[in-house]
C-alpha positions in Angstrom: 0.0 0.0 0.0 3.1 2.2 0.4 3.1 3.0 -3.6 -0.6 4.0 -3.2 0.1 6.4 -1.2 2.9 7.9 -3.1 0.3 8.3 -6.2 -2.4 9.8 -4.5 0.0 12.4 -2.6 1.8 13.1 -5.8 -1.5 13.6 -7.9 -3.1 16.1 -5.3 0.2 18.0 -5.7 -0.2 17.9 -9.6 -3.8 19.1 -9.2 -2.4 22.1 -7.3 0.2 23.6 -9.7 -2.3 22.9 -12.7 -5.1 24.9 -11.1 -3.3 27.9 -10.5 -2.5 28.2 -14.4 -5.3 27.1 -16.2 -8.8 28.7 -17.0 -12.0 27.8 -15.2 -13.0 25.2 -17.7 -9.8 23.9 -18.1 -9.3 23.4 -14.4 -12.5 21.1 -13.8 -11.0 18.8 -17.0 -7.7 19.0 -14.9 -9.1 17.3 -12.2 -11.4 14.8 -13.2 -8.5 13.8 -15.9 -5.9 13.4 -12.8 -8.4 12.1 -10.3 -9.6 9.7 -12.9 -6.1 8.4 -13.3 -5.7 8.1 -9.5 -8.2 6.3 -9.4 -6.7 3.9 -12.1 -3.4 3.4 -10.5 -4.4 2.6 -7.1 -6.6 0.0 -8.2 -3.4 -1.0 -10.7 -1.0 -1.5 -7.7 -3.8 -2.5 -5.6 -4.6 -5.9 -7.8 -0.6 -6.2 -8.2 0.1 -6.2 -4.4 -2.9 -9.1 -4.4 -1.8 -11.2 -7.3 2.1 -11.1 -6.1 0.1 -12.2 -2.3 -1.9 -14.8 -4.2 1.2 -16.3 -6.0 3.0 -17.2 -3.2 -0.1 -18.9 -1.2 -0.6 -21.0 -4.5 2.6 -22.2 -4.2 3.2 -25.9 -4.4 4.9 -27.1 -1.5 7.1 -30.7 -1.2 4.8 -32.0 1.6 3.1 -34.9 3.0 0.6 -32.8 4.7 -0.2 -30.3 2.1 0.0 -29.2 -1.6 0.5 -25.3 -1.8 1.8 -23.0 0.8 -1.6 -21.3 2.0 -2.9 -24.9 2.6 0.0 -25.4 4.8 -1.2 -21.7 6.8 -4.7 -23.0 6.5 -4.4 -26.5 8.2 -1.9 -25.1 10.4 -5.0 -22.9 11.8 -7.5 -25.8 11.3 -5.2 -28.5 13.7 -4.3 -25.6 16.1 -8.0 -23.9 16.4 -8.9 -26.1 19.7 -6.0 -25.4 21.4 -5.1 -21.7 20.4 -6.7 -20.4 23.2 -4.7 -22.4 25.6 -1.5 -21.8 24.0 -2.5 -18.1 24.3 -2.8 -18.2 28.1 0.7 -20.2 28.4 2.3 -16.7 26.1 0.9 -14.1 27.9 3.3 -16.0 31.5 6.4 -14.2 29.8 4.9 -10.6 30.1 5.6 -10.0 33.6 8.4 -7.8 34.7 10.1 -10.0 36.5 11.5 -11.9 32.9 13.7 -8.9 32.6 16.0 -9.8 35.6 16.2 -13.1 34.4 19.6 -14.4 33.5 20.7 -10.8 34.5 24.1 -10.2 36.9 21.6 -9.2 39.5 19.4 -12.1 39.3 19.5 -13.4 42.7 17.3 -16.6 42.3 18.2 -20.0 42.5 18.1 -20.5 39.0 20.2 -18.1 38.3 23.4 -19.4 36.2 25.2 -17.8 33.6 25.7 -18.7 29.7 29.6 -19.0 30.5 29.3 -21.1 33.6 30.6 -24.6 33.7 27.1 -26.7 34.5 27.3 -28.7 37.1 27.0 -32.2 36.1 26.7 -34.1 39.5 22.7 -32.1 39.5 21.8 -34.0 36.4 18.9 -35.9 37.4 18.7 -37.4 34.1 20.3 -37.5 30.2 18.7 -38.8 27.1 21.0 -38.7 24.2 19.8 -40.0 20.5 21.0 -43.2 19.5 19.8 -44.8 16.0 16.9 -41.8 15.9 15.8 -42.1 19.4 16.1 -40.6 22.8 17.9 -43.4 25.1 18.5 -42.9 28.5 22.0 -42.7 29.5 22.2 -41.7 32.9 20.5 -41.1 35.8 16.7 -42.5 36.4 14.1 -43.0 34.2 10.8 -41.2 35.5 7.4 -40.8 33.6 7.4 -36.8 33.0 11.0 -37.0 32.0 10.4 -39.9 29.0 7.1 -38.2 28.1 9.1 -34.7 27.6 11.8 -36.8 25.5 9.2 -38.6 23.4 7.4 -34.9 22.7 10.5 -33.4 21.9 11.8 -36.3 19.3 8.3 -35.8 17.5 8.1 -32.0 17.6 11.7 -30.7 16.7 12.6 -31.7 12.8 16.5 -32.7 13.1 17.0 -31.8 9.9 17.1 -28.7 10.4 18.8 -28.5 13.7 20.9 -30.7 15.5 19.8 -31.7 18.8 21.5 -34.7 20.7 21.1 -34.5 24.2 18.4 -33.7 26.7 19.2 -32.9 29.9 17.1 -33.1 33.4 18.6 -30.7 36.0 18.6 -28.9 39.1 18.3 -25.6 39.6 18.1 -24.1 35.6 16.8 -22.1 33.6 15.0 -23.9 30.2 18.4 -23.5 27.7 19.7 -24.4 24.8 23.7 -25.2 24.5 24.6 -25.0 20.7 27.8 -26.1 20.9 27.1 -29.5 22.4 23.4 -29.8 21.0 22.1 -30.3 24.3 18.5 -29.0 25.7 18.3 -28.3 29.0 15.3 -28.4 31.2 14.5 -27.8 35.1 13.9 -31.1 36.7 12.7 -30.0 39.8 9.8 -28.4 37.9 9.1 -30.3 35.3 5.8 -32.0 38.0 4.7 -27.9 38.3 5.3 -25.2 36.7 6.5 -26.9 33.7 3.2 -29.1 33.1 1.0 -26.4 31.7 4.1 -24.8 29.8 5.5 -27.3 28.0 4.9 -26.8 24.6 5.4 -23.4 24.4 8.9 -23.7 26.3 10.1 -26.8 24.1 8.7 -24.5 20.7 10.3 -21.5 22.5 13.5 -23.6 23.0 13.6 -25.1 19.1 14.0 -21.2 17.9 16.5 -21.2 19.4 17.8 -23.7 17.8 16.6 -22.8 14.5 17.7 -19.5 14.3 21.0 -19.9 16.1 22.0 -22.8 13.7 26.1 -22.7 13.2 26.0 -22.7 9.2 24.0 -19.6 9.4 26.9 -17.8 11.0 30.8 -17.6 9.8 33.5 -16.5 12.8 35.0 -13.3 11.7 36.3 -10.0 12.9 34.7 -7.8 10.4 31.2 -8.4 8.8 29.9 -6.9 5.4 27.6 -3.4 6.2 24.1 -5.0 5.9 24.4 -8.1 7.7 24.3 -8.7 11.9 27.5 -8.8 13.1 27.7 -9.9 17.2 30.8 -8.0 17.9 31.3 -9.6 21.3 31.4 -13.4 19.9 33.1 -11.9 16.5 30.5 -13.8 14.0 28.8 -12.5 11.5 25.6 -13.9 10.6 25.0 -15.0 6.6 22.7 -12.2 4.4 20.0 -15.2 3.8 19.7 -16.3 7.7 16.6 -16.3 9.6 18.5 -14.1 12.4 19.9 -11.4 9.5 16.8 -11.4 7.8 14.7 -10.5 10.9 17.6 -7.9 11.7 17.1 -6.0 8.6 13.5 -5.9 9.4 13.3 -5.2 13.1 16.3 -4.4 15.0 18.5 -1.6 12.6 17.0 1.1 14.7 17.5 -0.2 18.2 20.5 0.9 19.9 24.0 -1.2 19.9 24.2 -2.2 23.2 21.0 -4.2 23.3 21.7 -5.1 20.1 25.0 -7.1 20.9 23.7 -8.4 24.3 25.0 -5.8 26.5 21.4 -5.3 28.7 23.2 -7.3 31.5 21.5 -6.1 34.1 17.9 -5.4 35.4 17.7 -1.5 35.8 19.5 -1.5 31.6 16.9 -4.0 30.5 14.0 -2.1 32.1 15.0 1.1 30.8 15.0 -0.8 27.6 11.9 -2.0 28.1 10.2 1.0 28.8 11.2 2.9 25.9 10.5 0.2 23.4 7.9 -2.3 25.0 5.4 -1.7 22.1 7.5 -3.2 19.4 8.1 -6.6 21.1 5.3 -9.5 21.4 6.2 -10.1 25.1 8.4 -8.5 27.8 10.8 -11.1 27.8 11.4 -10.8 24.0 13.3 -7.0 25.2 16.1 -8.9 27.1 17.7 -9.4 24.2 17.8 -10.0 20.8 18.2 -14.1 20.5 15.0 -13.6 23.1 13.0 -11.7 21.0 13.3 -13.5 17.7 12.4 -16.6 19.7 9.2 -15.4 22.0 8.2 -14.1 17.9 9.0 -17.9 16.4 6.6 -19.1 19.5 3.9 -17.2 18.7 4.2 -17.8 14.9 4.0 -21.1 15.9 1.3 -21.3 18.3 -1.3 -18.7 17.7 -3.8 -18.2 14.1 -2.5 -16.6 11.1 -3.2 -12.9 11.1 -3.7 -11.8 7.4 -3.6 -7.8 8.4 -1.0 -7.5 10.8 -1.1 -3.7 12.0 1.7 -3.3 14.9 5.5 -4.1 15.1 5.1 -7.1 17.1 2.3 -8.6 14.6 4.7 -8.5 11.9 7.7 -9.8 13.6 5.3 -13.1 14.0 4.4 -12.5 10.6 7.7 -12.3 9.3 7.9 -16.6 9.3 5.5 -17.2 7.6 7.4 -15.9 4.0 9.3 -18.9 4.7 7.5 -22.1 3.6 9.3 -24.7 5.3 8.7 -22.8 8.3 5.0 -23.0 7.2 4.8 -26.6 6.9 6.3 -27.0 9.8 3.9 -25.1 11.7 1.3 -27.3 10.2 3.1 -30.5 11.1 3.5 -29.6 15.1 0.0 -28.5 15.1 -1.5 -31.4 13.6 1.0 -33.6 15.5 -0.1 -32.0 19.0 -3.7 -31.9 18.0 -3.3 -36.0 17.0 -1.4 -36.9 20.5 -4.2 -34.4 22.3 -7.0 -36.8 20.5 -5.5 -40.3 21.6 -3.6 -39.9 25.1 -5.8 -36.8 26.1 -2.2 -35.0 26.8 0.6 -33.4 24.8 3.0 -36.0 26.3 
């Protein structure tokens, strides 16, 4: 709609100059000869910007599930719609203020560990690692919640994409993601709790990370070309056709360095943060930084109904996956496969 604009603004401006050197009957033939072709042109771009929409929906798609991309958006909708609304509630847990002093060097809990630490492996209460295409435990004890976890996580995340091999239980963390060893790491001594009703959106939450932290999407370098993301603190640059430089051209060029390269590291930065750009970010936890933010986005993709008329900043950035049709299908896929466990065990997992 943008090149509308520009044609009604610049044929108003014509009408002006015309009027004030023609004669009275020359001036009404002036206008309804400009107004006419307004009229022409917006229409013009208007059934352009609809057939270029239209194209891509028609789409064919390599799928088992579907045959164009827009089927893929629609059935994603269709499998999710009884459960949207619960998904929804599970969201709206990261908007409370006290996500921005997680993970911060003030954050006092007893989950508080850093990126760098050294995890302790003696609190491991148990580790299932993928042998032949399935999660095997390897250590510690087998307990119900903890296979039913593993199980929803080998039938959720596509390895093909990423490259998960581990699955950690433990003490006293933080839901994580270790990209370096492949490992997912979840609380064990909430997984009978708090972690029940959250599940899926913390292991969808999780796979972002995954997805858009993938090491061939990112070289190590000291210097990065001009218009792609460049960490300067880990020194790598991330590749123009990423998911994470893709989403930076979109949403973050205007935010200011230091959140940009992770340097929010403690609560009062990330609040002042918060409060000067909380509008432009689907929850509050999506402000602490920016791996956070393109992940709590990828959830809601995920997990809420497509919105064809996306209006804010944080509508688009969950809009922004969907001009990626594997990322379509797979939102159809988890849907349906959460909808089809739902149906038979009456649980995710």
């Amino acid at each position: 709609m943008r090149m509308v604009t520009r044609v009604l603004i610049g044929g108003f401006a014509a009408i002006a100059i015309l009027l004030a050197g023609c004669e009275e009957e020359e001036k009404e033939k002036a206008v309804a000869d400009l107004v006419e072709t307004d009229i022409v042109e917006e229409v013009e771009v208007d059934q352009v910007d609809e057939a270029v929409v239209d194209e891509y929906w028609s789409q064919p798609i390599d799928s088992e599930l579907c045959k164009t991309i827009g089927e893929c958006r629609d059935l994603g909708d269709e499998y999710g719609n009884e459960h949207f609304s619960d998904f929804s509630g599970n969201l709206k847990h990261a908007n409370t203020m006290s996500y921005l002093n997680t993970n911060a060097e003030d954050d006092k809990s007893v989950f508080s560990f850093g990126v760098n630490d050294t995890e302790d492996e003696k609190m491991i209460n148990a580790r299932y690692e993928i042998i032949e295409d399935e999660f095997v435990l390897t250590r510690g004890e087998e307990a119900t919640v903890y296979k039913g976890i593993a199980e929803l996580v080998l039938a959720l995340y596509d390895r093909e994409k990423i490259d998960l091999q581990i699955l950690d239980f433990q003490e006293n963390v933080y839901p994580h993601v270790n990209i370096n060893e492949r490992k997912l790491g979840m609380p064990s001594n909430l997984v009978t709790h708090w972690l029940q009703s959250n599940t899926v959106t913390i292991l969808i939450h999780e796979y972002g990370h995954f997805l858009t932290l993938n090491e061939e999407d990112f070289v190590i370098s000291d210097t990065c070309p001009a218009d792609q993301l460049f960490f300067k603190p880990f020194k790598i640059c991330a590749n123009a056709d990423s998911y994470m430089n893709l989403f930076y051209q979109d949403f973050w060029k205007e935010y200011e360095e230091q959140w940009l390269y992770n340097g929010n590291t403690t609560s009062e930065e990330r609040l002042a943060f918060y409060e000067k750009n909380k509008e432009s970010f689907v929850t509050t936890y999506a402000t602490v930084n920016p791996f956070e933010d393109i992940a709590e986005s990828f959830t809601h993709f995920m997990l809420t109904p497509y919105n064809d008329n996306p209006q804010t900043v944080p509508e688009r950035k969950v809009n922004f996956f969907y001009q990626f049709p594997e990322l379509v299908e797979y939102r159809a896929f988890v849907l349906k496969e959460l909808k089809d466990r739902k149906d038979e065990m009456w649980s995710f997992y």
